[in-house]
TORKOL-4160 file (C-alpha; in steps of 0.2 Angstrom, whole numbers, padded with zeros to 4 digits, m for minus):
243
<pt num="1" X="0878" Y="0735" Z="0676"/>
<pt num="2" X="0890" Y="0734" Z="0691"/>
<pt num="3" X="0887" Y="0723" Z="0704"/>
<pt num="4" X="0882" Y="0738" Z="0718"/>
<pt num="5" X="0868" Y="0745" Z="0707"/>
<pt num="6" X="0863" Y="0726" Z="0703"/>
<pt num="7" X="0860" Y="0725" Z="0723"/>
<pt num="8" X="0851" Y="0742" Z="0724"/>
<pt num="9" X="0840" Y="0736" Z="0712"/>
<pt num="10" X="0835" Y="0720" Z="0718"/>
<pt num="11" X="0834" Y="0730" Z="0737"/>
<pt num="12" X="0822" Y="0743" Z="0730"/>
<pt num="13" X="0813" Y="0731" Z="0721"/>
<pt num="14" X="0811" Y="0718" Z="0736"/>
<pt num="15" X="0805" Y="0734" Z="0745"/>
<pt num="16" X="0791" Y="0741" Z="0737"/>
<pt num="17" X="0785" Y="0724" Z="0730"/>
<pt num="18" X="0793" Y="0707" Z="0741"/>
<pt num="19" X="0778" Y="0695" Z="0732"/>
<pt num="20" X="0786" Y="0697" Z="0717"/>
<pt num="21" X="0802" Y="0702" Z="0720"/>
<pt num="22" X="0817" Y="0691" Z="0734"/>
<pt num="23" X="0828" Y="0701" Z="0742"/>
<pt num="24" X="0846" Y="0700" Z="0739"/>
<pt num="25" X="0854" Y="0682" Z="0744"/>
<pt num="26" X="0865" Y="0690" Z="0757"/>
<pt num="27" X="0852" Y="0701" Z="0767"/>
<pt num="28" X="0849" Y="0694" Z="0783"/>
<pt num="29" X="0828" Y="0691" Z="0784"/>
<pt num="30" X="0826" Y="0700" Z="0798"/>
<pt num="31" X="0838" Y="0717" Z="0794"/>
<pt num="32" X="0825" Y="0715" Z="0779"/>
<pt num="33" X="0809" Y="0715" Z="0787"/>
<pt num="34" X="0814" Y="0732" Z="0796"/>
<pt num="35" X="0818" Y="0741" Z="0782"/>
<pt num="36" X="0801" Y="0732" Z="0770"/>
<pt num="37" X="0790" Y="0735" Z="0785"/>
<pt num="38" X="0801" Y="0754" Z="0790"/>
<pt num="39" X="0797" Y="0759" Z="0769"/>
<pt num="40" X="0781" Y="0753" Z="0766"/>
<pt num="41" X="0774" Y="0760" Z="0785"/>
<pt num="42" X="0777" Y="0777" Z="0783"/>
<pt num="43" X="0772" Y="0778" Z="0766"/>
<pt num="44" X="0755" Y="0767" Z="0772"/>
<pt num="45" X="0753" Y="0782" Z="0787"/>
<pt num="46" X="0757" Y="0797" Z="0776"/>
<pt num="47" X="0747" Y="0792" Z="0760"/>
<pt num="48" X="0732" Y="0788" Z="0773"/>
<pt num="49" X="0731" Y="0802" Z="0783"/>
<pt num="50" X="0723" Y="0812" Z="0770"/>
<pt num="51" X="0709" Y="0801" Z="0764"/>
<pt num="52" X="0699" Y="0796" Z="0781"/>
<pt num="53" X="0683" Y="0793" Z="0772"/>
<pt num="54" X="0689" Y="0782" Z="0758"/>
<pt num="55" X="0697" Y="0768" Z="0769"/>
<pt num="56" X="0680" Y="0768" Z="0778"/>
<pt num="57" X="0671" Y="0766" Z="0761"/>
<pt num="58" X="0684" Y="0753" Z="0753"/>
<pt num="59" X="0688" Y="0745" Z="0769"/>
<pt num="60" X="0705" Y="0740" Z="0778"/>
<pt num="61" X="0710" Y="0726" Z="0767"/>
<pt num="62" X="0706" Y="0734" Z="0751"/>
<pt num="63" X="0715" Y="0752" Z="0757"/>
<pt num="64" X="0730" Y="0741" Z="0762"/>
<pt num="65" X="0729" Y="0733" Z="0743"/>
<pt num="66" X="0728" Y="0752" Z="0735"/>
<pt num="67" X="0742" Y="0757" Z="0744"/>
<pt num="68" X="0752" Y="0741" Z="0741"/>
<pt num="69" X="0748" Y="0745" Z="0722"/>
<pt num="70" X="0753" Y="0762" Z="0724"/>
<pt num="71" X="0770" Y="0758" Z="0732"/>
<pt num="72" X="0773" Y="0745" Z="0720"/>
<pt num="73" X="0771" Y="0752" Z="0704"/>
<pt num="74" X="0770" Y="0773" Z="0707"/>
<pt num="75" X="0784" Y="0782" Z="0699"/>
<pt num="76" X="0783" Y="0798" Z="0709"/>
<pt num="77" X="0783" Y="0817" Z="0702"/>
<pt num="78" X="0792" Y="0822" Z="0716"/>
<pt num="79" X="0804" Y="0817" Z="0728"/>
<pt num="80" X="0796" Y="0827" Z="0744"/>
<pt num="81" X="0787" Y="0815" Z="0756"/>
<pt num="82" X="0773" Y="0830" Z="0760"/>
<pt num="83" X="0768" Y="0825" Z="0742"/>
<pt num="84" X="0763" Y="0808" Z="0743"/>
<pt num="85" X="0745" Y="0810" Z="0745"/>
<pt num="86" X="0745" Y="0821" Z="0730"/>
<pt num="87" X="0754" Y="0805" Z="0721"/>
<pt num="88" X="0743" Y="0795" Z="0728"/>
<pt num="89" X="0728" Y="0802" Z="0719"/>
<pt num="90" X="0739" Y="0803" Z="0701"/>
<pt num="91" X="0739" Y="0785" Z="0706"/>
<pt num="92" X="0722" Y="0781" Z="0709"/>
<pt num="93" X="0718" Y="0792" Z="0693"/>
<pt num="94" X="0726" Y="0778" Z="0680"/>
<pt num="95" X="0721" Y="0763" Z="0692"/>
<pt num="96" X="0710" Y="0753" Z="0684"/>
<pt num="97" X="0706" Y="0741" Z="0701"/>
<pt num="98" X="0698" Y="0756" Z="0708"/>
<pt num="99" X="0680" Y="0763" Z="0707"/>
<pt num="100" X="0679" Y="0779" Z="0697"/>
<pt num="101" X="0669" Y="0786" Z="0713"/>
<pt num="102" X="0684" Y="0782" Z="0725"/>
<pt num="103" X="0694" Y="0791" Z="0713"/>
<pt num="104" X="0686" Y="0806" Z="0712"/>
<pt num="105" X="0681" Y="0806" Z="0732"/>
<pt num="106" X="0702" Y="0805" Z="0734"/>
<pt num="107" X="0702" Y="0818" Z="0725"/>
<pt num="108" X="0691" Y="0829" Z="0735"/>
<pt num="109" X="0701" Y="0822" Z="0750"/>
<pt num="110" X="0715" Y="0827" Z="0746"/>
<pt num="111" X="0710" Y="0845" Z="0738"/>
<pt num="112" X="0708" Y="0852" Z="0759"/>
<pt num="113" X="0725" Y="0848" Z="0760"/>
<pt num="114" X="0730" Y="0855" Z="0744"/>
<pt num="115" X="0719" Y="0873" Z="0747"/>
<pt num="116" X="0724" Y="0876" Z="0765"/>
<pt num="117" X="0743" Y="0875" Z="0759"/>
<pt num="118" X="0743" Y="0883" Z="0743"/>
<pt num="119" X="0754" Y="0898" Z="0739"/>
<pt num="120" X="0744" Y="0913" Z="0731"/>
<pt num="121" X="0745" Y="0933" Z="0732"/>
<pt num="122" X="0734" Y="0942" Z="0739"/>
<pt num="123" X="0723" Y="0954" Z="0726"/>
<pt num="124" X="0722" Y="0973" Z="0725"/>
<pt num="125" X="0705" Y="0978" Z="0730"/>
<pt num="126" X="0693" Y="0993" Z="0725"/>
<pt num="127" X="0689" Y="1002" Z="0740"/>
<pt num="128" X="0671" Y="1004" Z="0735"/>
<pt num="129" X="0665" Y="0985" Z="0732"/>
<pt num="130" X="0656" Y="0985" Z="0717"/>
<pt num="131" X="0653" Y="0967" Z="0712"/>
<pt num="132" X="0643" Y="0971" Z="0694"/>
<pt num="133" X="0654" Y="0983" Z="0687"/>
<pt num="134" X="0671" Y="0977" Z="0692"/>
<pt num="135" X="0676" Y="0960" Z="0693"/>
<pt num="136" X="0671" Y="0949" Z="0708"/>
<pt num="137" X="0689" Y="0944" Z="0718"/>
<pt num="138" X="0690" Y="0928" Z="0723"/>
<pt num="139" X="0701" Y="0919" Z="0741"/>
<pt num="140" X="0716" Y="0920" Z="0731"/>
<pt num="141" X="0719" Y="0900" Z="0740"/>
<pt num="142" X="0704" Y="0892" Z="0729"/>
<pt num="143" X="0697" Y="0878" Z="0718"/>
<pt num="144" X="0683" Y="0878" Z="0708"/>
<pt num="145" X="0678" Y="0858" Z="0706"/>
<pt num="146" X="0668" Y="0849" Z="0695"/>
<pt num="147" X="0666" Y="0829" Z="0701"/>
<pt num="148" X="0652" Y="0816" Z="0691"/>
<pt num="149" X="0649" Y="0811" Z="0710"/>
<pt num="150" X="0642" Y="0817" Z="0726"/>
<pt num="151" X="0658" Y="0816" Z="0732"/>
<pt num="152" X="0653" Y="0824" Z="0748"/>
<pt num="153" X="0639" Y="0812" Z="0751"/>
<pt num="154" X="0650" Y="0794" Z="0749"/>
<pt num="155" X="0650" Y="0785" Z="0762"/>
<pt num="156" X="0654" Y="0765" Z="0768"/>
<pt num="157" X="0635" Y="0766" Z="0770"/>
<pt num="158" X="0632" Y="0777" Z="0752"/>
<pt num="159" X="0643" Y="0769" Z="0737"/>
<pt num="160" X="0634" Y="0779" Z="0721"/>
<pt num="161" X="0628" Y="0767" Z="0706"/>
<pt num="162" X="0626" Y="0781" Z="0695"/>
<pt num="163" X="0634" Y="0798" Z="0692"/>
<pt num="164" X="0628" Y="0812" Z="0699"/>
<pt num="165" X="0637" Y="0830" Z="0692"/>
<pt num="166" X="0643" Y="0837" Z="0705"/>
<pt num="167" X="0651" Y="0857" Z="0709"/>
<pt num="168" X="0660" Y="0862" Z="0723"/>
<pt num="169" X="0670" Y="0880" Z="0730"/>
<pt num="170" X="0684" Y="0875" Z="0741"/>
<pt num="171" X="0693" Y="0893" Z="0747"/>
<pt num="172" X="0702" Y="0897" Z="0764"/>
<pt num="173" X="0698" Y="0910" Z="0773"/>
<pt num="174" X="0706" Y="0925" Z="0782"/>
<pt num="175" X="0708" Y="0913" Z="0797"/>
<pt num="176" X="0717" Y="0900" Z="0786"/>
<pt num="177" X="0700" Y="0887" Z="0789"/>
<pt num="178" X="0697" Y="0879" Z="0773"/>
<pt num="179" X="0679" Y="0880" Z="0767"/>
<pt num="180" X="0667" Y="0868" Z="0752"/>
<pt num="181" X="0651" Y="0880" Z="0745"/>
<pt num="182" X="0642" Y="0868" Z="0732"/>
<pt num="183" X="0636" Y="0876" Z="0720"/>
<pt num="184" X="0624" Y="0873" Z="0707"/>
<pt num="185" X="0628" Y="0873" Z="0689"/>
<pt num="186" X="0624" Y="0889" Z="0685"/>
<pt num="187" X="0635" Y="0895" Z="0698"/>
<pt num="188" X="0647" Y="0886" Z="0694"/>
<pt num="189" X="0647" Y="0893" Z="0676"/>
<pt num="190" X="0644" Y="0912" Z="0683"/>
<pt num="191" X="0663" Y="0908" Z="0694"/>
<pt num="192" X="0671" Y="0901" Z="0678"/>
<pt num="193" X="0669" Y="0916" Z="0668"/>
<pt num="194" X="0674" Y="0928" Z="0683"/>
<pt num="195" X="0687" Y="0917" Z="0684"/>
<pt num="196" X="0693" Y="0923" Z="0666"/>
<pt num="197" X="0691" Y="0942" Z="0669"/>
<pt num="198" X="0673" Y="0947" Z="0666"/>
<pt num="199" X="0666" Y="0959" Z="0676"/>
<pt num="200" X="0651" Y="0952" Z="0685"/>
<pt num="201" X="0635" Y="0959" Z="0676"/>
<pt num="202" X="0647" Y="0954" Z="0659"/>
<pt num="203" X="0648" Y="0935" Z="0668"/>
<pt num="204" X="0629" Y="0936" Z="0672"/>
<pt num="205" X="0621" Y="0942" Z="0655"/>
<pt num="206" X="0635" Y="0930" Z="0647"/>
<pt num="207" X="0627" Y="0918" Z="0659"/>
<pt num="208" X="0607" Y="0923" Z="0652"/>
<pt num="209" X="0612" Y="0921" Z="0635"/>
<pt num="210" X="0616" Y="0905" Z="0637"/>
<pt num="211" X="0602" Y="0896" Z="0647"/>
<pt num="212" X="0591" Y="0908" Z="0634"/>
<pt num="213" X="0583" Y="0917" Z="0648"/>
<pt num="214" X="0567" Y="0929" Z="0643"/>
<pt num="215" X="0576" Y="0941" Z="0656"/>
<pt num="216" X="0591" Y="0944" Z="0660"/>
<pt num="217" X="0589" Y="0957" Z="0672"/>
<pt num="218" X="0584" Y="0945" Z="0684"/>
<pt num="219" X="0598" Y="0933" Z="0681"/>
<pt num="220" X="0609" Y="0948" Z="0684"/>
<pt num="221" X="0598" Y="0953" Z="0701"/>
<pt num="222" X="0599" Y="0933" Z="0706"/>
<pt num="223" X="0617" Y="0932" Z="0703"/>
<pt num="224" X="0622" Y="0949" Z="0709"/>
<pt num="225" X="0613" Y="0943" Z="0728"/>
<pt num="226" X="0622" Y="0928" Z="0724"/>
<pt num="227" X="0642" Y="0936" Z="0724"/>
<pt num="228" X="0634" Y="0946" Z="0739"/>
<pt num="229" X="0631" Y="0928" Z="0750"/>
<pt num="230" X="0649" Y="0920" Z="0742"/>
<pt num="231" X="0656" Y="0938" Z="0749"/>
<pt num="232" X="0650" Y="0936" Z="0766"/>
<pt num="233" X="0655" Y="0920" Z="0768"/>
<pt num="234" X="0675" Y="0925" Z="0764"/>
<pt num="235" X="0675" Y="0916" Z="0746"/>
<pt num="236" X="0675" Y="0933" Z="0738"/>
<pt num="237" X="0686" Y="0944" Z="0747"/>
<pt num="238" X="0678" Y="0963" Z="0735"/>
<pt num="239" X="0681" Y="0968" Z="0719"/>
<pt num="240" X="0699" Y="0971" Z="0707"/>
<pt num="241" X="0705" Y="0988" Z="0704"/>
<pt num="242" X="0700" Y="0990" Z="0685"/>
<pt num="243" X="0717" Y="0991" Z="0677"/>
């Protein structure tokens, strides 16, 4: 290895980890500090931006250990700086020093972000709406989230002991606002198979066969008033043109 790329190394390296890497021998400790400090704060400020409520749960000095982690040992997907609180949550995903429930409430952090910026087309809608026959469109800027916490609920005052499933909407609207609906788990299921080209009574009477229902007309009246009240708040937009 030439001697340049042996300096790089041991400048990168002194960077994101100085505890257990020195800086080169001929880097004056000051011009250092500016560039360690430089690095490592605007990676701090752009990874924490995103994730308000898990500094408050974990705390200031364990936040600042996370990120420390993540600079020091993340190898990133991607080299755009918009995308480091998506790293950040790959990160925390393999990190065995931090809570499951942390992970999963970055994760829920981060999806608001992730939503309100996501690239989608807009669908081609049936004039007359029909919700049962044709099948239901969803915000085309949408997940559909399955977490074993209440990751809304977590808190530096609620830290869960035990899992609790969880199901969550997130969409953005016309106005670009970015929404959460929970749901509950037949809902959940119900948006699933819509999500996989069933027409909504097909998704509904799929849904009745499976929770064994005596009636499945009034799982299909229940779940037809529910795509009504997802439509009305903006999380369905109508129904596809049958193709």
């Amino acid at each position: 290895m030439l001697d340049f790329q042996q300096y790089q190394q041991a400048f990168t390296a002194h960077i994101r980890d100085p505890k257990n890497n020195a800086k080169p021998n001929n880097v004056d400790e000051e011009r250092m500090a500016v560039y360690r400090d430089g690095v490592y704060n605007n990676i701090f400020e752009s990874a924490s931006v995103c994730f308000p409520v898990c500094q408050e749960t974990v705390g200031a000095d364990d936040w600042d250990a996370i990120v420390r982690r993540f600079v020091a040992t993340h190898h990133a997907s991607s080299p755009i700086f918009r995308e480091i609180p998506k790293e950040l949550v790959t990160f925390l995903d393999a990190d065995t020093n931090t809570p499951d429930y942390i992970k999963q409430l970055a994760h829920y952090e981060w999806v608001e972000l992730a939503v309100g910026g996501m690239q989608a087309d807009a669908p081609v809608l049936s004039e007359d709406v029909d919700l049962l026959t044709e099948i239901p469109a969803l915000a085309p800027a949408h997940m559909l989230l399955a977490y074993d916490y209440p990751v809304q609920k977590i808190s530096a005052q609620f830290k869960p002991d035990e899992q609790e499933a969880t199901h969550l909407l997130v969409f953005r609207n016309a106005e670009f606002e970015v929404n959460f609906v929970e749901l509950n788990p037949m809902v959940y299921v119900l948006l699933e198979s819509i999500k996989q080209g069933k027409t909504g009574k097909q998704a509904l009477t799929e849904l009745a066969r499976q929770i064994q229902h005596p009636e499945p007309d009034l799982i299909v009246k229940f779940g037809h008033e529910v795509l009504e009240d997802l439509m009305q708040q903006q999380a369905l937009l109508g129904s596809l043109i049958k193709g």
